[in-house]
C-alpha positions in Angstrom: 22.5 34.5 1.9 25.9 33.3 0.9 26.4 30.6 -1.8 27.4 27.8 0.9 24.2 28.3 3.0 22.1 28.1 -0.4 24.0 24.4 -1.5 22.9 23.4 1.9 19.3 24.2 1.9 18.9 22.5 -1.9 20.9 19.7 -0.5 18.8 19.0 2.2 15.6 19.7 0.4 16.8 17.1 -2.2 17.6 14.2 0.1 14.4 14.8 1.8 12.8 15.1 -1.4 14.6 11.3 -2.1 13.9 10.0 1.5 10.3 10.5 0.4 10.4 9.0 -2.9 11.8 5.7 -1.0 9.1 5.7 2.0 6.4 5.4 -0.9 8.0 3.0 -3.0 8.4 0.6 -0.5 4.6 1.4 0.5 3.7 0.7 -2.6 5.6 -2.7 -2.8 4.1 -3.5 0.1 0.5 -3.2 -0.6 1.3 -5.1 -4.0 2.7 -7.8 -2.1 -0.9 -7.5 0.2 -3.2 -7.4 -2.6 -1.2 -10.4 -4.2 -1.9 -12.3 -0.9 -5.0 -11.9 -0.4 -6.3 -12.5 -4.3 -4.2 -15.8 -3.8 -6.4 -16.7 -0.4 -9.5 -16.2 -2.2 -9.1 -18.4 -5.2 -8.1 -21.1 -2.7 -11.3 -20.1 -0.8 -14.1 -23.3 -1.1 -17.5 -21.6 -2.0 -20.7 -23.6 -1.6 -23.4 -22.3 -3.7 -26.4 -23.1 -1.6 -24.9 -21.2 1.0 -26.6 -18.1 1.4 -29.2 -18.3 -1.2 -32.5 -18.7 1.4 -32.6 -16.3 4.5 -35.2 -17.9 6.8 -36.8 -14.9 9.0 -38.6 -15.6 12.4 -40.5 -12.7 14.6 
């Protein structure tokens, strides 16, 4: 394999290696952003104590 051939096969195993890299931090930023969100929505959630405490059963 000449020396040209090689620099291209690194290269593009390096930018594919960085393409990944990317892909998952943005991934990750997203489901920060998510979590965030949603812990937000349930602090501003209104919970009633007395709901849910007796479970009235028929047959």
């Amino acid at each position: 394999m000449d020396i040209g051939a090689l620099s291209m096969g690194m290269s593009n195993a390096s930018l594919s290696s960085a393409v990944s890299l990317a892909v998952t931090k943005l991934q990750m930023n997203s489901n920060d952003q998510i979590a965030a969100g949603l812990t937000e929505m349930m602090g501003e959630m209104a919970v009633d104590p007395n709901v849910g405490s007796k479970l009235d059963v028929q047959a």
